[in-house]
MILUM-308771 format. One line per 3 residues: their letters; for each residue y, z, x of N, C-alpha, C. Coordinates in steps of 0.1 Angstrom, whole numbers, always signed. Layout:
a	Y,Z,X,Y,Z,X,Y,Z,X | ...
REM end
This chain:
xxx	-48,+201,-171,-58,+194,-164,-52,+181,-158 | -52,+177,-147,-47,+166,-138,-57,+155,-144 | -51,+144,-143,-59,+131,-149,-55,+122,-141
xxx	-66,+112,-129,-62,+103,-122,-66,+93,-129 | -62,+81,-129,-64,+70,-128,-58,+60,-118 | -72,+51,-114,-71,+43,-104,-65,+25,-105
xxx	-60,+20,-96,-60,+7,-99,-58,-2,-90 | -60,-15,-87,-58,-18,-77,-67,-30,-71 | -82,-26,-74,-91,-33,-72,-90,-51,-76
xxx	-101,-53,-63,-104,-65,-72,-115,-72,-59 | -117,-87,-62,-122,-97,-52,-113,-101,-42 | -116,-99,-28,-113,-104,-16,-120,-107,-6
xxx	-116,-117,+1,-125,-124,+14,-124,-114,+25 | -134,-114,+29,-138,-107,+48,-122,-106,+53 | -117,-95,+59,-103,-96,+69,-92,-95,+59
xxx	-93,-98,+48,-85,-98,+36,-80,-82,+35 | -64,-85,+33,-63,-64,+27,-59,-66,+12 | -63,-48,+9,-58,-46,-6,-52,-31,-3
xxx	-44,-30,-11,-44,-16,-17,-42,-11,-28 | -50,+0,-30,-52,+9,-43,-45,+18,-45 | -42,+20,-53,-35,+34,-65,-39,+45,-70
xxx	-34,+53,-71,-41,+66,-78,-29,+73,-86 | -26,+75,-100,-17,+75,-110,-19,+89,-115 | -13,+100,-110,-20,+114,-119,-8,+115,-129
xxx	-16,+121,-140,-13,+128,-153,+4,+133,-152 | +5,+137,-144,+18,+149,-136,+19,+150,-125 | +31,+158,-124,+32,+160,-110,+25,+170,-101
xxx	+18,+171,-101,+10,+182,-96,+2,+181,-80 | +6,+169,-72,+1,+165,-65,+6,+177,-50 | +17,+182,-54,+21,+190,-44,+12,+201,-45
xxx	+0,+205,-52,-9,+218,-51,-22,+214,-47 | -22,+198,-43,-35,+201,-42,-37,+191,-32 | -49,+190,-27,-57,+181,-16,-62,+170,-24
xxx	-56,+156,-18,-63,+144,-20,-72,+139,-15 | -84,+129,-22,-93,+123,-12,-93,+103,-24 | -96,+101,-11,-107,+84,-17,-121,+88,-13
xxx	-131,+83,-20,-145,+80,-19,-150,+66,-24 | -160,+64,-23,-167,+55,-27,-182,+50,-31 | -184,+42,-38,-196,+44,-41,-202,+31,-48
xxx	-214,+24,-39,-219,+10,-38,-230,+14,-48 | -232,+1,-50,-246,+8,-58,-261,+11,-52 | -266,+22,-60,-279,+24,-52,-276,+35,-42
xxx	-266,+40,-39,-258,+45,-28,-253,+57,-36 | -252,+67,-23,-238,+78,-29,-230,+79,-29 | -222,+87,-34,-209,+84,-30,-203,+91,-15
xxx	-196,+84,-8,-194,+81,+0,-175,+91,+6 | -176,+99,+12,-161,+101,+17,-154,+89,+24 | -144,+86,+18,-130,+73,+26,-119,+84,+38
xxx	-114,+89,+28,-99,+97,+33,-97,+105,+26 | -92,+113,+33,-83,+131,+25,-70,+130,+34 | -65,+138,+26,-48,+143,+28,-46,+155,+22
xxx	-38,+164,+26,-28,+172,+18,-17,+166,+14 | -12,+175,+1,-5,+163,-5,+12,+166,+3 | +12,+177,+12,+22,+177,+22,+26,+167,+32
xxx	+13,+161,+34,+9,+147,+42,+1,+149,+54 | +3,+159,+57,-3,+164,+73,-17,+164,+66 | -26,+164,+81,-41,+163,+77,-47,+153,+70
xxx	-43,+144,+77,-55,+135,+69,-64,+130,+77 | -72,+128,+68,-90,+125,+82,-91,+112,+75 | -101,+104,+78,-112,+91,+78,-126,+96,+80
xxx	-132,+88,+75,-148,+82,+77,-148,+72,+86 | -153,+77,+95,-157,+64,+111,-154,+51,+111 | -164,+51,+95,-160,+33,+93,-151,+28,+87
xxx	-142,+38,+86,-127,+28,+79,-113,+32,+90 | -115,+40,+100,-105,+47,+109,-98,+33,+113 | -85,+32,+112,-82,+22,+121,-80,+10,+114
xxx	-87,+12,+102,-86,-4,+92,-74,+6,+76 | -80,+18,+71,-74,+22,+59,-62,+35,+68 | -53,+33,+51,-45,+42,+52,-45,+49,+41
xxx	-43,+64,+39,-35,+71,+29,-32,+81,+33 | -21,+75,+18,-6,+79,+21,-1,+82,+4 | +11,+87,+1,+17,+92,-9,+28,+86,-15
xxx	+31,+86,-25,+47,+81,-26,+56,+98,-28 | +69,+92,-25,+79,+102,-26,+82,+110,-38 | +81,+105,-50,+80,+111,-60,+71,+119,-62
xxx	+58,+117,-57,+49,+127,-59,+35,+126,-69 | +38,+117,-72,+29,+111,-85,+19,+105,-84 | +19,+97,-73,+9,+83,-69,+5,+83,-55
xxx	-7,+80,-52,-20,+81,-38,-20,+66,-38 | -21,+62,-23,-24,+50,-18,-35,+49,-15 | -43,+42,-9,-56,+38,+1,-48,+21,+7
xxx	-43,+23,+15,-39,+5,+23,-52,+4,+30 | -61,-5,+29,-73,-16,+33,-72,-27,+41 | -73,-24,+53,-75,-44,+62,-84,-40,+66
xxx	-83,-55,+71,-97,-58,+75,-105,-58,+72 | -110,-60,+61,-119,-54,+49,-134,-62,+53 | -145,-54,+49,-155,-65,+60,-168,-64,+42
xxx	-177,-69,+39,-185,-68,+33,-192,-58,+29 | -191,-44,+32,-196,-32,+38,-186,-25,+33 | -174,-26,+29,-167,-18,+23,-168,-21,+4
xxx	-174,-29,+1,-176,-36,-12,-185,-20,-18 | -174,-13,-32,-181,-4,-39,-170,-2,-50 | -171,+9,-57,-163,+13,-64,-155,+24,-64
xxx	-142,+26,-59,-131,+35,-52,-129,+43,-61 | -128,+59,-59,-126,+70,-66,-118,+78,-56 | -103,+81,-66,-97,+89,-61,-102,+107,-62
xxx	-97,+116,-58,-102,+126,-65,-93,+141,-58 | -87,+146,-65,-83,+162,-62,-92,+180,-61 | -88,+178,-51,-90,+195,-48,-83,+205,-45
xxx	-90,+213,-42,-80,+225,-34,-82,+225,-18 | -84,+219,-11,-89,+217,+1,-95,+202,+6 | -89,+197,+18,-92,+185,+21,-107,+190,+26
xxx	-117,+177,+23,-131,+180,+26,-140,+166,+24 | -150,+164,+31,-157,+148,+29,-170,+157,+16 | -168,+164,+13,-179,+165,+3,-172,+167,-15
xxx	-177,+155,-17,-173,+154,-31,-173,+163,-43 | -184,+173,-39,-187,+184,-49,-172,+198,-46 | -162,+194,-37,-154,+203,-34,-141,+197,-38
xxx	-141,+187,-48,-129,+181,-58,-132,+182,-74 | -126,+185,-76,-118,+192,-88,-121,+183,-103 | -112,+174,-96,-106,+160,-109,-109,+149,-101
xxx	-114,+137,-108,-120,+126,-108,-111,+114,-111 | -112,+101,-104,-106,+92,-115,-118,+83,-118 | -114,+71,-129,-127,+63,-131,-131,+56,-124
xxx	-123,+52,-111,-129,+42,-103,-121,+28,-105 | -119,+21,-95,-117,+10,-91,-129,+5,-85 | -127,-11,-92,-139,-21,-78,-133,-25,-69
xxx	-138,-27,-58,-137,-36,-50,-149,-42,-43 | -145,-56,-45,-159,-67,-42,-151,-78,-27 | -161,-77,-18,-153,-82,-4,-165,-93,-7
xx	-160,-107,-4,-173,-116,-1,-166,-124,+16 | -183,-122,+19,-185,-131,+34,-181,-142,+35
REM end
């Protein structure tokens, strides 16, 4: 069983970047599809980004195209999310998550991590 854990989060001002982490159990990242999501409160959770963990294919959600990236490290182990521009509206709690298939529906991942915050103030 793959186990992510996330990290990375924290408080930043409007236009401010961060980026997050995603730490799995093993190396196993070469069999499956990655995503970020998110989830504010009150809200659902939210598709960010998917990848294969080959690297080709990766998509966005409209509202982060152009501000986020992800990406992989070489080893194989560890998911990014790079963040600019960061605007108030991106303020939730970041969840990595694996599948077998890149996909913006969360019910089509596998393994979960516990989430990171991130809090953007105006």
């Amino acid at each position: 069983q793959v186990q992510l854990v996330e990290s990375g989060g924290g408080l930043v001002q409007a236009g401010d970047s961060l980026r997050l982490s995603c730490a799995a159990s093993e190396r196993t990242f070469g069999s499956w599809a990655m995503a970020w999501f998110r989830q504010a409160p009150g809200k659902e959770r939210e598709f960010v980004a998917a990848m294969r963990w080959s690297g080709d294919r990766t998509s966005y959600a409209d509202s982060v195209k152009g501000r986020f990236t992800i990406s992989r490290n070489n080893a194989g182990d560890t998911l990014y999310l790079q963040m600019s521009s960061l605007k108030p509206e991106d303020a939730a709690n970041y969840y990595c998550a694996a599948g077998y298939w890149t996909s913006t529906n969360p019910k089509d991942y596998n393994y979960w991590g516990q989430g990171t915050q991130v809090t953007v103030s105006s």
